[in-house]
C-alpha positions as CSV (number, residue, x, y, z in Angstrom):
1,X,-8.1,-6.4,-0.7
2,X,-5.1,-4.9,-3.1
3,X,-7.8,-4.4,-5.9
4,X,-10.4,-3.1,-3.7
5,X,-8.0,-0.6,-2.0
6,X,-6.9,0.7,-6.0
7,X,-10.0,0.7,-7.1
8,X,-11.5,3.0,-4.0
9,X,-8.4,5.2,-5.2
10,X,-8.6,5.4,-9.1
11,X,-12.7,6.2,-8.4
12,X,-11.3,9.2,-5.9
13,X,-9.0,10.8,-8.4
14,X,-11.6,9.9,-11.3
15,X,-14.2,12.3,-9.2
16,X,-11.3,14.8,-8.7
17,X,-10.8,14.9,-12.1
18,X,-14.0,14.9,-13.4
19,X,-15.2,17.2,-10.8
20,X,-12.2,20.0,-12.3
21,X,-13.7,19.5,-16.2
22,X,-17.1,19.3,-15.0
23,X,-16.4,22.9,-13.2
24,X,-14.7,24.6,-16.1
25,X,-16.9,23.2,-18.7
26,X,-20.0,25.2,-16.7
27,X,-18.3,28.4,-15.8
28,X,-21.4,30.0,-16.2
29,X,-23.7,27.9,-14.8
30,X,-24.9,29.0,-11.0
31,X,-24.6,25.2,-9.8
32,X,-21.2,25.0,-10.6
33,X,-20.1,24.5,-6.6
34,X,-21.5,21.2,-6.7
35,X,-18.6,20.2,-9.1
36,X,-16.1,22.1,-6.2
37,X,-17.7,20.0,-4.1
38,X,-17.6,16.4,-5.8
39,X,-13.3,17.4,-6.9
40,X,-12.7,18.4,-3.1
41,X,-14.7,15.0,-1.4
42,X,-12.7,13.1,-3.8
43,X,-9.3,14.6,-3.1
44,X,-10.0,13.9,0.5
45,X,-10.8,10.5,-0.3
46,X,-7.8,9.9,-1.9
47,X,-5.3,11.7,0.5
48,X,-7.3,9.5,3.0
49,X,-6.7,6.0,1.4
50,X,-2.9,7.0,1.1
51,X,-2.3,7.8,4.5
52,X,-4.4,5.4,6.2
53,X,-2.5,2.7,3.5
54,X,-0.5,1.1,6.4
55,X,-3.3,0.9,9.0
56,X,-5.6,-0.4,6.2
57,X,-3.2,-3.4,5.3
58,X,-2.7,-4.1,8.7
59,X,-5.9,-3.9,9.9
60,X,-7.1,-7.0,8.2
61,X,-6.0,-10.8,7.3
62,X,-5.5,-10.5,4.4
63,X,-3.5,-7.4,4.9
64,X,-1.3,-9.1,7.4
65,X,-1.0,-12.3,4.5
66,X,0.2,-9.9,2.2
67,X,2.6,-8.0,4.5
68,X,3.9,-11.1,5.4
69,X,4.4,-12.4,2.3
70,X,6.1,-9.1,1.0
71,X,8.3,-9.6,3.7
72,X,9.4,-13.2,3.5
73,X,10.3,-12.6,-0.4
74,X,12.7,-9.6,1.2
75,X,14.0,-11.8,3.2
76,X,14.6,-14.5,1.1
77,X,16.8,-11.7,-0.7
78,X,18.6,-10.2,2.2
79,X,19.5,-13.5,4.0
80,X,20.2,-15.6,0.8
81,X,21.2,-19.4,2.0
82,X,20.1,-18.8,6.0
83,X,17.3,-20.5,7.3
84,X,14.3,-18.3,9.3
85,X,11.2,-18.2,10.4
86,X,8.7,-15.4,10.5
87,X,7.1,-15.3,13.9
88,X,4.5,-12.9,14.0
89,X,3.7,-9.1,12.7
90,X,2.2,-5.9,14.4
91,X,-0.3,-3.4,14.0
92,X,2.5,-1.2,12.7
93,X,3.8,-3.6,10.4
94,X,6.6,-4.4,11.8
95,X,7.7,-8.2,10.9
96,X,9.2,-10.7,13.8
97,X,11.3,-13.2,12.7
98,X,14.3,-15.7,14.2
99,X,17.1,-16.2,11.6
100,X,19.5,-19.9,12.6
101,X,22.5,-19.2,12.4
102,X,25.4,-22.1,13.5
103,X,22.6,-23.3,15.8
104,X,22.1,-20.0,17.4
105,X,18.4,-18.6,17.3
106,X,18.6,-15.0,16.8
107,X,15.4,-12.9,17.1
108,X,15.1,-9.6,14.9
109,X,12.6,-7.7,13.0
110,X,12.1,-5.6,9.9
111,X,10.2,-2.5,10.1
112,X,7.1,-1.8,7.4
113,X,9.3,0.8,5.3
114,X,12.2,-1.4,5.0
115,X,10.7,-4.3,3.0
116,X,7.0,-2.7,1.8
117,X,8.9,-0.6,-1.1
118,X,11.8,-2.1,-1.9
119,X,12.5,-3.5,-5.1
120,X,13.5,-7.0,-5.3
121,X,15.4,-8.6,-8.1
122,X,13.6,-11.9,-8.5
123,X,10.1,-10.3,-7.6
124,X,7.6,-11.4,-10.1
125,X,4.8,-8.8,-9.4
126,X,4.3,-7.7,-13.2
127,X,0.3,-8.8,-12.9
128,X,-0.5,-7.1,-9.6
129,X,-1.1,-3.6,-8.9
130,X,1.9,-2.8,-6.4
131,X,3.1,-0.1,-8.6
132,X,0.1,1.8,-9.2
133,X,0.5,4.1,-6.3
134,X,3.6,5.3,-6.8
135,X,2.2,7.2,-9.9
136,X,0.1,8.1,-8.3
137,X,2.3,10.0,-5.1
């Protein structure tokens, strides 16, 4: 899904991109719309994928997998030596979870901005593409 989502990106901004030299290279042409064309379809694209990012993610399984487990390494960090379970998620991304503490169950949740950007210090992401967005933003 992750590589799938980047790729649809770096292909949008490649077509912006290509779509600006193409145009300048063939000022004089009397096509040269089509290359206006091809940079603004592609810049929509783009703006697209990053705003529809959240929905996308969890929209699907493997989104929700992903969320979850992005989560659960957040907290991991946050609670340290307390024991909890994750309970569910939402269509907004917002995490459930019951933390045990002194044999109280306490219910909470996380919301999708608190743990989808944060950097953790004993993440080990350096092979995926979390980081490519931000670039790109």
């Amino acid at each position: 899904m992750n590589t799938i989502y980047f790729l649809a990106q770096a292909i949008a901004l490649l077509a912006v991109f290509f779509g600006i030299l193409s145009f300048l290279l063939n000022m004089c042409d009397r096509d040269n719309k089509k290359y206006i064309i091809v940079s603004i379809v592609g810049l929509l694209i783009f703006i697209l994928l990053g705003a529809c990012e959240k929905s996308i993610y969890t929209g699907t399984n493997v989104g929700k997998k992903e969320l979850i487990s992005k989560a659960e390494l957040y907290l991991n960090e946050k609670l340290l030596d307390k024991e909890f379970n994750i309970t569910g998620i939402n269509s907004e991304g917002t995490v459930d979870y019951t933390v045990l503490d002194n044999n109280k169950t306490i219910k909470k949740e996380i919301k999708y901005d608190q743990y989808w950007n944060v950097k953790l210090n004993s993440s080990n992401d350096s092979d995926s593409f979390w980081f490519f967005p931000v670039f790109l933003r």
